[in-house]
N, C-alpha and C positions, 0 to 999 in steps of 0.2 A: 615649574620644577616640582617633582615628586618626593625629594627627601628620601627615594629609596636607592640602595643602590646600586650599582650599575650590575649588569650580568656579565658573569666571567667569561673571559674573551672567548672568542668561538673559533674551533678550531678552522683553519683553511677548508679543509676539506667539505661545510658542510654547503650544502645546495641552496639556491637560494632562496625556495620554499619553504625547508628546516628552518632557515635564519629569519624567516616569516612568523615562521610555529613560535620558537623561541622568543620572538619578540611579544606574539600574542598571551603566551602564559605568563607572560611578565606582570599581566593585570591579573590574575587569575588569584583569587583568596588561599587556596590550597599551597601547600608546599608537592610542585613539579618537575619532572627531569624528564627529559627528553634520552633513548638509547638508539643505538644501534643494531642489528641483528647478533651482534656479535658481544653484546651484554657492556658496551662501552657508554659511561654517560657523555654524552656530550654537551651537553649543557642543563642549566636550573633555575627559577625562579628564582626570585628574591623572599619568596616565601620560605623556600627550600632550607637556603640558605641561612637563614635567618633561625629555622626551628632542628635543620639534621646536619647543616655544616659545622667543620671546626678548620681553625686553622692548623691547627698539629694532623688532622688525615685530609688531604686533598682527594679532590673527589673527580673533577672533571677530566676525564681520557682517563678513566680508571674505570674496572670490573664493578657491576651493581654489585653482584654475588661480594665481594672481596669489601666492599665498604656498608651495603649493609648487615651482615651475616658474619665478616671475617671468616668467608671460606675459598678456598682454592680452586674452586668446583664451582659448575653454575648449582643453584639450589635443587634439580632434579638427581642431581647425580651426588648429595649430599642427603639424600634422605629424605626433602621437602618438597614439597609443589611449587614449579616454576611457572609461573604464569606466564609468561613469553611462548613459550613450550605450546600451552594450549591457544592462547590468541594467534599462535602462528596458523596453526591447523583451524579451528572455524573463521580465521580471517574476522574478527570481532573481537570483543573487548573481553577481559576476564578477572574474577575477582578475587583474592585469597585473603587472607589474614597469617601475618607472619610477625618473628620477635626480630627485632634490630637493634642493632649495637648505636646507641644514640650517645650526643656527649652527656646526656643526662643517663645512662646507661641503657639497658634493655629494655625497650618497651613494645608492646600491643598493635602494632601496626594495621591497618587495612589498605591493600595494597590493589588498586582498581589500575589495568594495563588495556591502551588501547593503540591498534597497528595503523599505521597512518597509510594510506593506499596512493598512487599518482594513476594519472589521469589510463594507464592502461591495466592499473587495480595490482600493480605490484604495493607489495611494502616497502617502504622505503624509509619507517621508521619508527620508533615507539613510543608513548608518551603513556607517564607512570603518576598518576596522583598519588596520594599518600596523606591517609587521616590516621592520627594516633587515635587507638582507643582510651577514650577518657572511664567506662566504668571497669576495668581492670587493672589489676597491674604485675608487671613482670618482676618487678624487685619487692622486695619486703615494704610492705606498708602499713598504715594504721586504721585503715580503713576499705571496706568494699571486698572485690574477687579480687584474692592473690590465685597469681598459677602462669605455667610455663609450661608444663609437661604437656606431650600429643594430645592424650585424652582432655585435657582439662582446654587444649587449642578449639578441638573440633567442637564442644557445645559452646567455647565462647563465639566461633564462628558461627553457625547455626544462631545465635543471641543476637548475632551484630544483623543478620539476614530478617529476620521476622521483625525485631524491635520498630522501626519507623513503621510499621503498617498497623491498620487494626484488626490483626487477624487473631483468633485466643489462642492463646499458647497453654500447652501443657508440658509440664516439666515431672519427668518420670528418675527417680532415685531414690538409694534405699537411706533410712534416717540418717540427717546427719550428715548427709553428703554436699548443703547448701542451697537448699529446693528454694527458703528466701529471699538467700542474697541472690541469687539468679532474679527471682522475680521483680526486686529491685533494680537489677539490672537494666532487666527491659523494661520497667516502667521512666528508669531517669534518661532511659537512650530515644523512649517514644516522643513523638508530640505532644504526649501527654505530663509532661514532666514536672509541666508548671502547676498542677494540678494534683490532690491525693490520692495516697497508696493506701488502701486498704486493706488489711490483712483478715480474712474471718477463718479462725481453726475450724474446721468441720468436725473436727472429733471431739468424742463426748459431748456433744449437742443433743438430747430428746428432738423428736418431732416439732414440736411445741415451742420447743426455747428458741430452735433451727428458723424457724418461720417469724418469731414473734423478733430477733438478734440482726437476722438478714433483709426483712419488710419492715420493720414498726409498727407499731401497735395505735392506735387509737385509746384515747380516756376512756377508760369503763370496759376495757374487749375483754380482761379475766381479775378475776381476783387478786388485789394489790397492783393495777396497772391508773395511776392516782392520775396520770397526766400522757396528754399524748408522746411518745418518744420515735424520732427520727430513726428508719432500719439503715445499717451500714450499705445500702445499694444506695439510699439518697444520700448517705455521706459520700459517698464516691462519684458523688456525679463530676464532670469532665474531668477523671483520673483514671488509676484502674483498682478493679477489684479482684483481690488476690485470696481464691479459694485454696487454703493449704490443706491438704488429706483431704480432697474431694471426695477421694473410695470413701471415707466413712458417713458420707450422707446418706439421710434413710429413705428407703425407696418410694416411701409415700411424699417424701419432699423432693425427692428427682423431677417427679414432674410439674410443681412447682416452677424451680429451676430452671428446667426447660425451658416451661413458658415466657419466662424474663427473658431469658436468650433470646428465644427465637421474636418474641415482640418487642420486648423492648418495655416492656410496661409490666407493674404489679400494682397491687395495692397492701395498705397496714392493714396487719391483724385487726378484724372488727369495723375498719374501712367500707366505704364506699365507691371513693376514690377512685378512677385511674390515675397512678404517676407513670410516669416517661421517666426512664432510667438513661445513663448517659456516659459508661463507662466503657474500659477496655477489658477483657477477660484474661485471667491470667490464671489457672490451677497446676495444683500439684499431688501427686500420691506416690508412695511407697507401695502401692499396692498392683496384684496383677490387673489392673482391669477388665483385661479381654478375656481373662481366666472369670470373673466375676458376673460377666455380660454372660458367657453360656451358662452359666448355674442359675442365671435369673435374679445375681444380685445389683447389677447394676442394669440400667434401663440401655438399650442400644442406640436408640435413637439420640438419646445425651451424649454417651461416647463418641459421635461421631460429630457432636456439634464443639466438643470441647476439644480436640484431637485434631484441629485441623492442622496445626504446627507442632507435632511433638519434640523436646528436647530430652534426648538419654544422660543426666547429669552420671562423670563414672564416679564409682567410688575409690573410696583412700587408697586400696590396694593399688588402683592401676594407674595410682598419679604419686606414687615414689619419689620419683624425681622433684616431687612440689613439697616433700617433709620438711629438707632443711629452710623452701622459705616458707611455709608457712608458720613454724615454728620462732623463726624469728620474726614475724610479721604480729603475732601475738604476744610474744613477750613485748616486741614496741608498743603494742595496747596496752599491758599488764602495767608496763614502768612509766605510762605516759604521764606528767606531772611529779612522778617518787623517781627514786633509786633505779639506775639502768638493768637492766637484769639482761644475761649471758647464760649459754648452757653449753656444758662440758663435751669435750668431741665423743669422749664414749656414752657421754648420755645422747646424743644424738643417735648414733649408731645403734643404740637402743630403740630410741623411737623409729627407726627406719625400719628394722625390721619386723616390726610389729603388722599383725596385718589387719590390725583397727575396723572389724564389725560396726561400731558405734561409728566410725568415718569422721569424718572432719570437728565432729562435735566432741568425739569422743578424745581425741588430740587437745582440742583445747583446754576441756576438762580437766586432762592429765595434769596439762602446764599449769594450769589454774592452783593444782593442789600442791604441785611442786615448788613454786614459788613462795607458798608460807613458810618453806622449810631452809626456804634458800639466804641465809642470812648474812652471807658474804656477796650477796646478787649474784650468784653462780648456781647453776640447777646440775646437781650433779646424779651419776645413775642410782644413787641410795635413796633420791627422793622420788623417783618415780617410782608408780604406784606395778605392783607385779602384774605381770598378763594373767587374764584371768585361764582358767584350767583346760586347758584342750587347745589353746590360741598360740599357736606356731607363729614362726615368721609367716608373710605373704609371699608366696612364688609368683613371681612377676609375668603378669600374662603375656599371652603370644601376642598378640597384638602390640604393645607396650612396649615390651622386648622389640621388636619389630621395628618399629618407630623409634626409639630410644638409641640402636646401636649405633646409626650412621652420624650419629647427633656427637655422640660420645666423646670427649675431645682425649681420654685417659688410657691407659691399657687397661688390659685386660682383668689383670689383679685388682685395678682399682675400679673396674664396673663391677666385679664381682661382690667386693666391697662395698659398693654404694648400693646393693641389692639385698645386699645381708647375706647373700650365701657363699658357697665357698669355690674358689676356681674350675676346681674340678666339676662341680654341679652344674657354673656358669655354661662351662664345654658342655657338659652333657647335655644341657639344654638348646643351648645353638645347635647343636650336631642333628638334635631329633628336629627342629625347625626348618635345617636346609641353611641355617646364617652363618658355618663356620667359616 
C-alpha cells in the first residue's frame, strides 16, 4: 500500500495505452495531467491533485483553459501562449510559463506539454507537467519578485530558462528596476543555491580598490594592508558572483576580469599564487554597453563573454498592472511585526499613474515616506510625496497595451482607469495600434 490516493475514475472512453500512461505518472513526483486534443483533462496524478485540485472546482472532463486560467477560450485565443498550439506543430514537447488560478490563488507556473505519439506517430494525447515557480510570486508578498504583468512574465521566463545551467547572465535595466533581486533569483533557482551569493558594486571603485575588493591582497602588497584578506571571487567559491553596474569597471581592470573568466584562475594583490575560482557569473548594468564597446569604453572581447544570456529587466512604466501589488507587497514588508498599513484607492490611482524614472525603487521609497505620516495605518494622497517637475503620467506602451487588453477582465472605462488616462485617450490609442 502506498497511502496515496487513488486516481479519479477514468473516463470509458480512454484507450488502453492512456490508462497505461495514467497509471505511470502516478509515480511520477510532479504534479501531472494528462489532455486531449481538444483541451479536456482526462485524468491527474495524485501529485496534481494534491498541490492544484479542490473539491469546490472539478477538474477531470473539464477545459485546461477553464480551470486553470478561468477563461472561455483556449489560452491562444485569450491573449496567451498555448502550448498545445505549438507541440502540435513540431510534434515535440513545449515550454511556457504561465499565472494559474490555484486554490492558494495565482501563481507562477512552468508549464512543460509533451504529444504522445502511437505506433503510426499520430497524437493521440497530451501529458502536461506542472512546476510552481518558487522564486516569484503573483500575489502580494514579503519577500522576493512580485509581478504578473506580460513584461514582468517574459524576463521571469527567460530567468526560469538560463538559471539551472552555468551559463553568465547579464541582466540589462534602467536603476531601480530590480537588476538584484533578479540575480538572486537565478542564484536560489541554480545548483548553486546551497552555496553564496555575492554581490560586488562596481561603481565608485578606483582601479586599485577594484583589484585589491575583487582578488585580495596579501600582507604587506600596500600601505595599511596589515594582514592577508580573502578577495570576494574566493568568497564566492561554489556560488555566484554577482557583478552589479559592470559598465563602471575601469578598463585597465577589464582585462583583469577577463582573465578570471576565461581561466578561471587569479591571484591576491602582491600574490604569487594561482587560485582556481569556482563561481557562477551573474552581472548587471544600467548602461549602454554596446554603445560603450564602439567608443572604446568597454573592452569587446568581455562583452561577449558576459552576454551570453542576456536578460531585458522592463521598467515600472511597462509593468502598470504590477503597481497595485507591488504596492501592497511592500506595505506587508513595512507593517511586518507593527501596525497593518492600508492605502487609500485614490492614493493608489495616484501611484499608477506616475511614470516612476527611479522604477521600482523609486515606488518604494515613496511608500517608505508615506507611511510615517500614516497614523491611522492608512496612506492617503496628501502623504505622498508630489512628482517631481516635468514627470507626467506614463502612456502605456504598445507592447504592454498589446498584451494587457485580451487579459483585461473590465470594460473599457475601467482599463482606462487602471492606465491613468482618460477614455477617450484609451480609444485614441487603440484605434492608432489597430486593437479597437
Amino acid at each position: 500500500m502506498t497511502g496515496r490516493p487513488p486516481l479519479p475514475a477514468t473516463p470509458p472512453a480512454l484507450s488502453a495505452p492512456i490508462q497505461s500512461l495514467v497509471s505511470f505518472l502516478e509515480h511520477e513526483p510532479d504534479p501531472m495531467i494528462v489532455l486531449d486534443a481538444d483541451h479536456n483533462i482526462l485524468a491527474a496524478n495524485s501529485a496534481y491533485q494534491r498541490q492544484f485540485g479542490s473539491a469546490l472546482q472539478p477538474f477531470i472532463g473539464h477545459k485546461c483553459y477553464k480551470v486553470s486560467h478561468h477563461h472561455e477560450v483556449p489560452c491562444d485565443q485569450a491573449g496567451e501562449h498555448c502550448p498545445m498550439r505549438k507541440a502540435r506543430q513540431l510534434r515535440g514537447p513545449e515550454r511556457v510559463l504561465h499565472i494559474h488560478h490555484t486554490p492558494r490563488g495565482p501563481e507562477h507556473v512552468e508549464v512543460e506539454l509533451r504529444p504522445i505519439l502511437d505506433a503510426a506517430g499520430a497524437i493521440t494525447a497530451y501529458v502536461e507537467r506542472l512546476t510552481t515557480v518558487r522564486g516569484a510570486s503573483a500575489r502580494p508578498s514579503e519577500e522576493g519578485l512580485v509581478g504578473r504583468s506580460p513584461a514582468f512574465n517574459l524576463a521571469l521566463a527567460a530567468l526560469r530558462r538560463v538559471a539551472p545551467s552555468t551559463l553568465p547572465v547579464l541582466l540589462l535595466g534602467e536603476s531601480g528596476s530590480g537588476k538584484e533581486l533578479f540575480a538572486r533569483a537565478v542564484h536560489e533557482t541554480s545548483d548553486r543555491a546551497g552555496g553564496p551569493l555575492v554581490v560586488v558594486d562596481c561603481s565608485g571603485l578606483t582601479e586599485t580598490l577594484f583589484e585589491s575588493e575583487l582578488f585580495g591582497h596579501e600582507k604587506g602588497a600596500f600601505t595599511g594592508a596589515a594582514a592577508r584578506k580573502p578577495g570576494l571571487v574566493e568568497t564566492a567559491q561554489g556560488g555566484t558572483l554577482f557583478l552589479d553596474e559592470i559598465g563602471d569597471v575601469p578598463l585597465a581592470m577589464q582585462v583583469k576580469l577577463l582573465r578570471l573568466i576565461e581561466s578561471g584562475t587569479y591571484r591576491r594583490v602582491g600574490g604569487v599564487e594561482t587560485l582556481h575560482a569556482n563561481f557562477r557569473l551573474v552581472a548587471a548594468t544600467h548602461k549602454p554597453l554596446e554603445k560603450m564597446m564602439a567608443e572604446g569604453r568597454f573592452r569587446q572581447d568581455l562583452y561577449y563573454r558576459i552576454s551570453v544570456f542576456p536578460i531585458a529587466l522592463p521598467p515600472l512604466r511597462e509593468r502598470a498592472g504590477d503597481i497595485a501589488l507591488l504596492v501592497d507587497s511592500f506595505l506587508r514588508r513595512a507593517g511586518a511585526g507593527t501596525r497593518k498599513l492600508t492605502i487609500a484607492p485614490d492614493a493608489l490611482a495616484q501611484l499608477q499613474r506616475r511614470a516612476w524614472p527611479g522604477n521600482v525603487r523609486e515606488l518604494r521609497n515613496a511608500l517608505e515616506r508615506a507611511r510615517l505620516f500614516a497614523d491611522d495605518g492608512v496612506i492617503r494622497s496628501e502623504h505622498l510625496p508630489a512628482a517631481p517637475l516635468g514627470q507626467g503620467a506614463a502612456p502605456p506602451a504598445a507592447g504592454a497595451l498589446a498584451a494587457a487588453l485580451p487579459t483585461f477582465g473590465g470594460t473599457r472605462g475601467e482599463l482606462a482607469a487602471h492606465l491613468g488616462i482618460s477614455e477617450r485617450t484609451l480609444y485614441r490609442r487603440l484605434k492608432a495600434q489597430g486593437l479597437d
